[in-house]
Chimera marker file (.cmm) of the C-alpha trace (Angstrom):
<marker_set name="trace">
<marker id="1" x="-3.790" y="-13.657" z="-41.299" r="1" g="1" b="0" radius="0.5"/>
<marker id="2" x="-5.608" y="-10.973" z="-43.086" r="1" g="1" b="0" radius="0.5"/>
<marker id="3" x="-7.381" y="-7.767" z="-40.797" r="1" g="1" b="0" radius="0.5"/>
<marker id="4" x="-10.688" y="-8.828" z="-40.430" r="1" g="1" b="0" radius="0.5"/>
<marker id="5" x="-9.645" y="-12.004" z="-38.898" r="1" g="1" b="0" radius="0.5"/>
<marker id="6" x="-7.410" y="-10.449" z="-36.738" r="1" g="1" b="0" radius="0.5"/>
<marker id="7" x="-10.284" y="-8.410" z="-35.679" r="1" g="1" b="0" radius="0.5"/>
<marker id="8" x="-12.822" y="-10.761" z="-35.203" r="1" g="1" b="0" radius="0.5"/>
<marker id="9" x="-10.474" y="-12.844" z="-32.993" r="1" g="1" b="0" radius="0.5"/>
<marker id="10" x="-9.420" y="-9.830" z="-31.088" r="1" g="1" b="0" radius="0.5"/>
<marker id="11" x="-13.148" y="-8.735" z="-30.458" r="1" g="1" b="0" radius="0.5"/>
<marker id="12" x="-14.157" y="-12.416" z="-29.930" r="1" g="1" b="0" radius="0.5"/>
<marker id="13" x="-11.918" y="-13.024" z="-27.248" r="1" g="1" b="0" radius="0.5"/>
<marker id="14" x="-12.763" y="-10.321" z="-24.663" r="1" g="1" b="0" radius="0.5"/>
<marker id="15" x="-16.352" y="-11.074" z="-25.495" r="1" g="1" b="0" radius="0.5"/>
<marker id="16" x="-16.417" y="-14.610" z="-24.434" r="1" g="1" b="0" radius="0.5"/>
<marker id="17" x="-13.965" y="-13.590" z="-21.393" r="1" g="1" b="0" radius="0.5"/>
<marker id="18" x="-16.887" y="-11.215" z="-20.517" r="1" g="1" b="0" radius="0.5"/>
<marker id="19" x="-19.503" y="-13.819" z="-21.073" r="1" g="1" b="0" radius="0.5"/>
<marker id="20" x="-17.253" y="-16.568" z="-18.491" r="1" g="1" b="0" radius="0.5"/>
<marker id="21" x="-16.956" y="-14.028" z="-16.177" r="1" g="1" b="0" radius="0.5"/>
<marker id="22" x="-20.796" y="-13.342" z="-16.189" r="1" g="1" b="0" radius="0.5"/>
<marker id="23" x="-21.560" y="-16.640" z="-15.828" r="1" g="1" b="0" radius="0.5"/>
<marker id="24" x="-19.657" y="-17.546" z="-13.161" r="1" g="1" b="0" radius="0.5"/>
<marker id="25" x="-20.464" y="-14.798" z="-10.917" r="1" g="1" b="0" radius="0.5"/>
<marker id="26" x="-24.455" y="-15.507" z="-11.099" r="1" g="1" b="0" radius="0.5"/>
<marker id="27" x="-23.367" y="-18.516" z="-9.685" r="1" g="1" b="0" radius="0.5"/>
<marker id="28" x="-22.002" y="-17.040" z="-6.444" r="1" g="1" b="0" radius="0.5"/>
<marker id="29" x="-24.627" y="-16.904" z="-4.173" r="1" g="1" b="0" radius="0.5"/>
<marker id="30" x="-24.332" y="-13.238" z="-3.130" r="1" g="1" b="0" radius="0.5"/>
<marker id="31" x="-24.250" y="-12.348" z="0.769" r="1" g="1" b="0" radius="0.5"/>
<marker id="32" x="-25.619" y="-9.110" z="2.153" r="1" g="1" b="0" radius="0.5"/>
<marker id="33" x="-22.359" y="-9.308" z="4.443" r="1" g="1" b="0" radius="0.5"/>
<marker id="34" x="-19.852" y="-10.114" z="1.736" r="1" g="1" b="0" radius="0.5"/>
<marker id="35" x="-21.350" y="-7.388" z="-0.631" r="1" g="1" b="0" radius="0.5"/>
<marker id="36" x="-20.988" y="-4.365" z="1.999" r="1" g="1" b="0" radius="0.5"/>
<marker id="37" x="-17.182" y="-2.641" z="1.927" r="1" g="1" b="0" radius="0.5"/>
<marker id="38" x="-14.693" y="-3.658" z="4.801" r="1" g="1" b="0" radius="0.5"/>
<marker id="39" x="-13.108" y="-0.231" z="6.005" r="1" g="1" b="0" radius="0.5"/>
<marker id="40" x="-11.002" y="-1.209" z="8.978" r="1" g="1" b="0" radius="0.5"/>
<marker id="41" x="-11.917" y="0.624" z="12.500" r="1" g="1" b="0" radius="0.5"/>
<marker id="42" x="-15.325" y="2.103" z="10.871" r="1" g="1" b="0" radius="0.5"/>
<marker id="43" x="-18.555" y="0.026" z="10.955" r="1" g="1" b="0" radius="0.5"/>
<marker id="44" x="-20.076" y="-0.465" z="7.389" r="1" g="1" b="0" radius="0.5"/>
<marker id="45" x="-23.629" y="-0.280" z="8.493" r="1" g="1" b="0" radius="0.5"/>
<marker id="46" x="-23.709" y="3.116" z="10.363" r="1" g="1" b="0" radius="0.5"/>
<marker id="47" x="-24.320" y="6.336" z="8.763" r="1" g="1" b="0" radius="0.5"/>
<marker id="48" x="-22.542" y="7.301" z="5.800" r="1" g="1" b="0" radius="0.5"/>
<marker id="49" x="-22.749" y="11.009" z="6.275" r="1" g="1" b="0" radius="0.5"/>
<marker id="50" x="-20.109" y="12.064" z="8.942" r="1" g="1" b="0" radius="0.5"/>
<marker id="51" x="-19.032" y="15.400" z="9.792" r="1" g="1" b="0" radius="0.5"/>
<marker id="52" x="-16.061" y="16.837" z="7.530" r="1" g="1" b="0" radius="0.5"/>
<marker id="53" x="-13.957" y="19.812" z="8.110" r="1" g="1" b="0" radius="0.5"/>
<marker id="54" x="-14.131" y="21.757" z="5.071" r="1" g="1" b="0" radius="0.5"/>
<marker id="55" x="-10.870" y="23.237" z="6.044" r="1" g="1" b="0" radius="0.5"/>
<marker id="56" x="-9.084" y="20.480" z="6.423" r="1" g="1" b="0" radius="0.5"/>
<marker id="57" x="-10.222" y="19.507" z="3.032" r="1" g="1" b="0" radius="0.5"/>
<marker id="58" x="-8.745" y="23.104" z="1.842" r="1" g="1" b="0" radius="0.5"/>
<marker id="59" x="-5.226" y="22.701" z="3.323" r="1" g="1" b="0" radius="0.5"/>
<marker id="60" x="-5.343" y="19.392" z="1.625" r="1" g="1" b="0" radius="0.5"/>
<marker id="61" x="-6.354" y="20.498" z="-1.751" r="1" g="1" b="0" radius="0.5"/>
<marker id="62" x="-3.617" y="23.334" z="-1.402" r="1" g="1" b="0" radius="0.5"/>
<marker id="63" x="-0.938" y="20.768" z="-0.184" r="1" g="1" b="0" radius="0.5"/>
<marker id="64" x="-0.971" y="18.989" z="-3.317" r="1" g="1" b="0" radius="0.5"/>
<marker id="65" x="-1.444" y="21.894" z="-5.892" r="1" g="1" b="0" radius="0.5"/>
<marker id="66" x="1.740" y="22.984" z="-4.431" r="1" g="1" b="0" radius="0.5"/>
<marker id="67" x="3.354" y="19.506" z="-4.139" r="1" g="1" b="0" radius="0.5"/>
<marker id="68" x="2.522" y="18.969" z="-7.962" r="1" g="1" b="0" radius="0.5"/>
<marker id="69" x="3.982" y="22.592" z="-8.454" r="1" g="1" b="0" radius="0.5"/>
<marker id="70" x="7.232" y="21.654" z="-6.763" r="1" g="1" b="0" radius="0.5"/>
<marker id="71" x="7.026" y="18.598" z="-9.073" r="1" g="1" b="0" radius="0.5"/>
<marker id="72" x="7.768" y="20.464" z="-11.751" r="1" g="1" b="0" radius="0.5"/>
<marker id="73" x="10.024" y="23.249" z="-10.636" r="1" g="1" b="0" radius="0.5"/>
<marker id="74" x="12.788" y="20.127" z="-9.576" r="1" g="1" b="0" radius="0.5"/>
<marker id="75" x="13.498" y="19.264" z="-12.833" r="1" g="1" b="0" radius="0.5"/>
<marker id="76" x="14.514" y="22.847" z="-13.592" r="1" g="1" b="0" radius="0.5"/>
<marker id="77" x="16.839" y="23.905" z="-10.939" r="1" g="1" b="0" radius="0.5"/>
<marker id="78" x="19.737" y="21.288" z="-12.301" r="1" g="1" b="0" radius="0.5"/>
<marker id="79" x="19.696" y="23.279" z="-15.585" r="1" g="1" b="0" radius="0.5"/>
<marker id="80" x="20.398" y="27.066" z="-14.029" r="1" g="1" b="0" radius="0.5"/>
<marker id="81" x="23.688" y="26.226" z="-14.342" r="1" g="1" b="0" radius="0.5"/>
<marker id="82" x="23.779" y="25.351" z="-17.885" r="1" g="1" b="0" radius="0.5"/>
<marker id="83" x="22.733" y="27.728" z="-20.635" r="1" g="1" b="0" radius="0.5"/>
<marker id="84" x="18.412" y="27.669" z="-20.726" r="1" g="1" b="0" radius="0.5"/>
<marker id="85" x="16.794" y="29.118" z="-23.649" r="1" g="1" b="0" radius="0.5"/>
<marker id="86" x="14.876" y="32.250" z="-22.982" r="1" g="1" b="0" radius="0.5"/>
<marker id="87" x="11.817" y="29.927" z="-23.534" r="1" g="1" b="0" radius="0.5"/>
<marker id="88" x="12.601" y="27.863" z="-20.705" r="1" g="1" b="0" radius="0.5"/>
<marker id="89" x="13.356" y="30.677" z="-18.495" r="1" g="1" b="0" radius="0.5"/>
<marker id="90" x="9.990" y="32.559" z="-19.663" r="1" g="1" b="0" radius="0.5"/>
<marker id="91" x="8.099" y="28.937" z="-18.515" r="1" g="1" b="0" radius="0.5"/>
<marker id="92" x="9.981" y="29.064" z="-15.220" r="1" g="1" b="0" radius="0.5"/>
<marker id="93" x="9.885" y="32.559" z="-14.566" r="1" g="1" b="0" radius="0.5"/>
<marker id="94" x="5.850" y="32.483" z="-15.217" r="1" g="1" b="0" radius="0.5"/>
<marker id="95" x="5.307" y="28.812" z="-13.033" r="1" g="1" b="0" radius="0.5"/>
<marker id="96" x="7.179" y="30.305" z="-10.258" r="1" g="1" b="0" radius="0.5"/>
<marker id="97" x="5.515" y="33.811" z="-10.300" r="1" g="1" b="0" radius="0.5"/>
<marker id="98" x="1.969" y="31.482" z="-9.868" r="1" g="1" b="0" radius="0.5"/>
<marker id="99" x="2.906" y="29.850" z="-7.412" r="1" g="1" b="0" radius="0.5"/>
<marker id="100" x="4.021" y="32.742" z="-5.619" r="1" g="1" b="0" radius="0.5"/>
<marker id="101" x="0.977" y="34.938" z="-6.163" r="1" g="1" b="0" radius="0.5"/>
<marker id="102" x="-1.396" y="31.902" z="-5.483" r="1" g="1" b="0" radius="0.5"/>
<marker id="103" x="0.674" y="31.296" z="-1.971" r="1" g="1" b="0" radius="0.5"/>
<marker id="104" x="0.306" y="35.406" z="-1.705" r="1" g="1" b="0" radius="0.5"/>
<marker id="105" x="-3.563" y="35.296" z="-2.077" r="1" g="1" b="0" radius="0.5"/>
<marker id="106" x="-4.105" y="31.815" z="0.154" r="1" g="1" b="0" radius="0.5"/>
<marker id="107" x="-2.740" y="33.765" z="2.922" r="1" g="1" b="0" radius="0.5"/>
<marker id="108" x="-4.103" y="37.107" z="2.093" r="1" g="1" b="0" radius="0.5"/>
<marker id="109" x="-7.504" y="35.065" z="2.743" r="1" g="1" b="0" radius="0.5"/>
<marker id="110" x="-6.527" y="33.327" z="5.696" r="1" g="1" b="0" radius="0.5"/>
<marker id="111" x="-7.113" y="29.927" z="3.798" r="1" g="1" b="0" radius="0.5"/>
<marker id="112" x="-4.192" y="28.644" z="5.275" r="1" g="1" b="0" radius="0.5"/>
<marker id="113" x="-4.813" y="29.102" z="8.788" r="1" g="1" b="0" radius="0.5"/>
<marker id="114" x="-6.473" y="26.270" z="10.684" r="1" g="1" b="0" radius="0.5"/>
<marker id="115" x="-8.352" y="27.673" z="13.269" r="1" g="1" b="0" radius="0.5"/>
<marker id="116" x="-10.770" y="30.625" z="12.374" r="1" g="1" b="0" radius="0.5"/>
<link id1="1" id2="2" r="1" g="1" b="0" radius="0.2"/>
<link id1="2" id2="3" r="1" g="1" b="0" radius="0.2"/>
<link id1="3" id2="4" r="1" g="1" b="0" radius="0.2"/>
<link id1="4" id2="5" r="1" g="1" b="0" radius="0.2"/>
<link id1="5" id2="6" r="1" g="1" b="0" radius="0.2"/>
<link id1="6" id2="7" r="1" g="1" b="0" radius="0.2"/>
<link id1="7" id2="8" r="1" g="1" b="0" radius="0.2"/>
<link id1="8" id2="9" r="1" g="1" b="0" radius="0.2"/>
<link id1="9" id2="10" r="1" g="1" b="0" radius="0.2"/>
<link id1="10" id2="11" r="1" g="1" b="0" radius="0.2"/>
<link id1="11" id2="12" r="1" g="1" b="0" radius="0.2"/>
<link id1="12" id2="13" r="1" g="1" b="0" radius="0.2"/>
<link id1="13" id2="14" r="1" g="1" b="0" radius="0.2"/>
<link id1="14" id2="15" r="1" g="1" b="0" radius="0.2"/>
<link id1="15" id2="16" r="1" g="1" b="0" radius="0.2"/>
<link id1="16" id2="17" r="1" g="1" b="0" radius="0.2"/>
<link id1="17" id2="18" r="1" g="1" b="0" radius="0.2"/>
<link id1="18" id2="19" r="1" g="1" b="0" radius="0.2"/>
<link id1="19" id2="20" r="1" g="1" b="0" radius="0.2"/>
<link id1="20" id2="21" r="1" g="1" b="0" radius="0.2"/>
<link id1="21" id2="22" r="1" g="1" b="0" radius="0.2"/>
<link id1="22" id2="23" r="1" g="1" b="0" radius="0.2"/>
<link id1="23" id2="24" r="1" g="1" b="0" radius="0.2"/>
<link id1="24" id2="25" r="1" g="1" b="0" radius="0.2"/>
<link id1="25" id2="26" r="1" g="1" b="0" radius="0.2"/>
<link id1="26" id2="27" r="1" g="1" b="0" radius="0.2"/>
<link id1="27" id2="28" r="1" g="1" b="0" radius="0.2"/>
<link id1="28" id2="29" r="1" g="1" b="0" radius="0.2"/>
<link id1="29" id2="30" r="1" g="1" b="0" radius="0.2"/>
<link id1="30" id2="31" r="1" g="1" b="0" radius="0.2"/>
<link id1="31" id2="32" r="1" g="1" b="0" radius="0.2"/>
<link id1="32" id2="33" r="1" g="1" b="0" radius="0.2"/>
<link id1="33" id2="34" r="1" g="1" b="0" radius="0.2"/>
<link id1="34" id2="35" r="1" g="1" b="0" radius="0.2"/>
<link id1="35" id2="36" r="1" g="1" b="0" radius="0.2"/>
<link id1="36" id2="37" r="1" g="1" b="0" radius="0.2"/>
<link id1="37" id2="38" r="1" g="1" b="0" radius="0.2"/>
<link id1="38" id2="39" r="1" g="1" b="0" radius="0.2"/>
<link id1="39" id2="40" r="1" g="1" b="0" radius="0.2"/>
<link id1="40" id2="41" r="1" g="1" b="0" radius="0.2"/>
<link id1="41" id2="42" r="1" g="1" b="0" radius="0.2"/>
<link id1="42" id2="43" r="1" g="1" b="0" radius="0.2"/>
<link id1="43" id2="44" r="1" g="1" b="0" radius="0.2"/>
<link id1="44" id2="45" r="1" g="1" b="0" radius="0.2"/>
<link id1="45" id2="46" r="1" g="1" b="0" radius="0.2"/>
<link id1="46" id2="47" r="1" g="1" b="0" radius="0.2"/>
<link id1="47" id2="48" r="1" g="1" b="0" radius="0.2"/>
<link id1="48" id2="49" r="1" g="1" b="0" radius="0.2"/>
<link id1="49" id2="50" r="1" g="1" b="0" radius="0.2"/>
<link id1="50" id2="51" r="1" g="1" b="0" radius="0.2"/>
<link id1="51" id2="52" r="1" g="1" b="0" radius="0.2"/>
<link id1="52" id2="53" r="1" g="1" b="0" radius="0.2"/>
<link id1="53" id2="54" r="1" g="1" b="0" radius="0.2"/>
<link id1="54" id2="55" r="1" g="1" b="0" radius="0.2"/>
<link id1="55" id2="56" r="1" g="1" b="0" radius="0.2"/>
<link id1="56" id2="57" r="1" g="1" b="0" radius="0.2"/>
<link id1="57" id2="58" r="1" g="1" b="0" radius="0.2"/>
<link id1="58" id2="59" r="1" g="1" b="0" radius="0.2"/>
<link id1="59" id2="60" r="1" g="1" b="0" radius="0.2"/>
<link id1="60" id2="61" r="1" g="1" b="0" radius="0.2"/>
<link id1="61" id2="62" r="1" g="1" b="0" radius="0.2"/>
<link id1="62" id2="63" r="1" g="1" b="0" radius="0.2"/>
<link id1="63" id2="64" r="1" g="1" b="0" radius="0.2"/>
<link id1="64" id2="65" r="1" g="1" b="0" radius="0.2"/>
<link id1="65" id2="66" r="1" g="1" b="0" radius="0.2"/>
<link id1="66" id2="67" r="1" g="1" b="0" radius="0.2"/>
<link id1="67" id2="68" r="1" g="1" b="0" radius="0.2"/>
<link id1="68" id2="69" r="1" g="1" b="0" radius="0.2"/>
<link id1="69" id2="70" r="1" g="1" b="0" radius="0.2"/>
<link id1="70" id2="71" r="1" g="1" b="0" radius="0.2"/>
<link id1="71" id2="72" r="1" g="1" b="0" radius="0.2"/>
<link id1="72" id2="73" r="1" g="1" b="0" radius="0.2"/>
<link id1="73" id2="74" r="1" g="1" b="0" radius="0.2"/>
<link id1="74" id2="75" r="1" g="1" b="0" radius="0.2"/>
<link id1="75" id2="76" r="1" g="1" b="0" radius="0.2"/>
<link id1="76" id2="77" r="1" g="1" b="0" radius="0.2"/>
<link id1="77" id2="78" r="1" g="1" b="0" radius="0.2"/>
<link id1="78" id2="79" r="1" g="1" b="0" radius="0.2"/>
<link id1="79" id2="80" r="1" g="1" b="0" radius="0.2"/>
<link id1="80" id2="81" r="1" g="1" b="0" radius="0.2"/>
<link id1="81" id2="82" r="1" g="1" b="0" radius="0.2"/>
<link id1="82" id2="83" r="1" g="1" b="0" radius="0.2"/>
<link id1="83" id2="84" r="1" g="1" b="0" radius="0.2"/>
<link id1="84" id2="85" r="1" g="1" b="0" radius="0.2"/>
<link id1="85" id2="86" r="1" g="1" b="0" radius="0.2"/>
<link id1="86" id2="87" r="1" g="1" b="0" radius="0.2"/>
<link id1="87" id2="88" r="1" g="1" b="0" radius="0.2"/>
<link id1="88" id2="89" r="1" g="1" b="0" radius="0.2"/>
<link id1="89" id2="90" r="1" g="1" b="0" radius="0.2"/>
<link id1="90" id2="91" r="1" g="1" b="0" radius="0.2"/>
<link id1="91" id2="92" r="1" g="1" b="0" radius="0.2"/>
<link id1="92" id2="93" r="1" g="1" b="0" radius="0.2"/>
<link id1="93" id2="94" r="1" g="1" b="0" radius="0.2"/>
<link id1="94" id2="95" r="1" g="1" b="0" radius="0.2"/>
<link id1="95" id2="96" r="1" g="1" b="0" radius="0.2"/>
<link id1="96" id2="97" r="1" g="1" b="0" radius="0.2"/>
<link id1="97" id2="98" r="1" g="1" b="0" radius="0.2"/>
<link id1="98" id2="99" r="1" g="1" b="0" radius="0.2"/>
<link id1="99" id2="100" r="1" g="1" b="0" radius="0.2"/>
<link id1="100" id2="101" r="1" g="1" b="0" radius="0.2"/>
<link id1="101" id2="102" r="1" g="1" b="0" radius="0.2"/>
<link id1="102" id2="103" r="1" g="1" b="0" radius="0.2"/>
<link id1="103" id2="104" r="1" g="1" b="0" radius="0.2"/>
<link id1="104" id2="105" r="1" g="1" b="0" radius="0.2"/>
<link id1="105" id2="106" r="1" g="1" b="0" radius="0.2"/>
<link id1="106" id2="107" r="1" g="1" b="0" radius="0.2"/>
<link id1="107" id2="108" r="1" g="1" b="0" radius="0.2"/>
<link id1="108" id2="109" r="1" g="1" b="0" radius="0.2"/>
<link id1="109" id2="110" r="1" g="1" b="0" radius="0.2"/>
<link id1="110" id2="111" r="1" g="1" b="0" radius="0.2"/>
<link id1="111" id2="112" r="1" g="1" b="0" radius="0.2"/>
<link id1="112" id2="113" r="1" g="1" b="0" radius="0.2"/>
<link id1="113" id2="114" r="1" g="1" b="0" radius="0.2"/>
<link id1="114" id2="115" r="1" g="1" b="0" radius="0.2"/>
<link id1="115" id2="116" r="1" g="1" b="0" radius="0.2"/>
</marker_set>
């Protein structure tokens, strides 16, 4: 097979998956009920807007900065004990010194303490 057929059966394909797929959906005869979200323990009719602690979004948000941060200090440690180039121990020296000074500032502006 040359390209272009190749391509026209590649492009024709999903198309007439799409076009099944629409078809057979404005068949189901849509329920108010079956359309709203099941969240288990919350009821889906009530009032979206509940009250959210924006500091417990905060400790949150910090808790996986530093989580992704420890991420990628593991992989390092095994190789302290081997030669690292002077590159790799600029990269560590400057991730670690981050992650220090952001820890440093979070608690120089009481970010990390729960209750105010």
């Amino acid at each position: 097979m040359n390209l272009v057929t190749m391509l026209i059966i590649f492009t024709m394909i999903p198309m007439l998956i799409i076009m099944v797929n629409m078809m057979l959906t404005k068949l189901i005869h849509k329920n108010r009920k079956k359309m709203t979200p099941f969240e288990c323990g919350f009821n889906p009719m009530s009032s979206s807007r509940l009250p959210f602690s924006i500091q417990f979004f905060l400790i949150t948000l910090m808790f996986l900065i530093f989580d992704i941060e420890i991420i990628l200090i593991i992989p390092i440690l095994p190789l302290i004990k081997y030669k690292m180039l002077m590159s790799t121990k600029l990269t560590f020296l400057i991730l670690l010194s981050i992650l220090i000074i952001s820890l440093w500032m979070e608690w120089m502006f009481s970010y990390l303490e729960w209750i105010n």
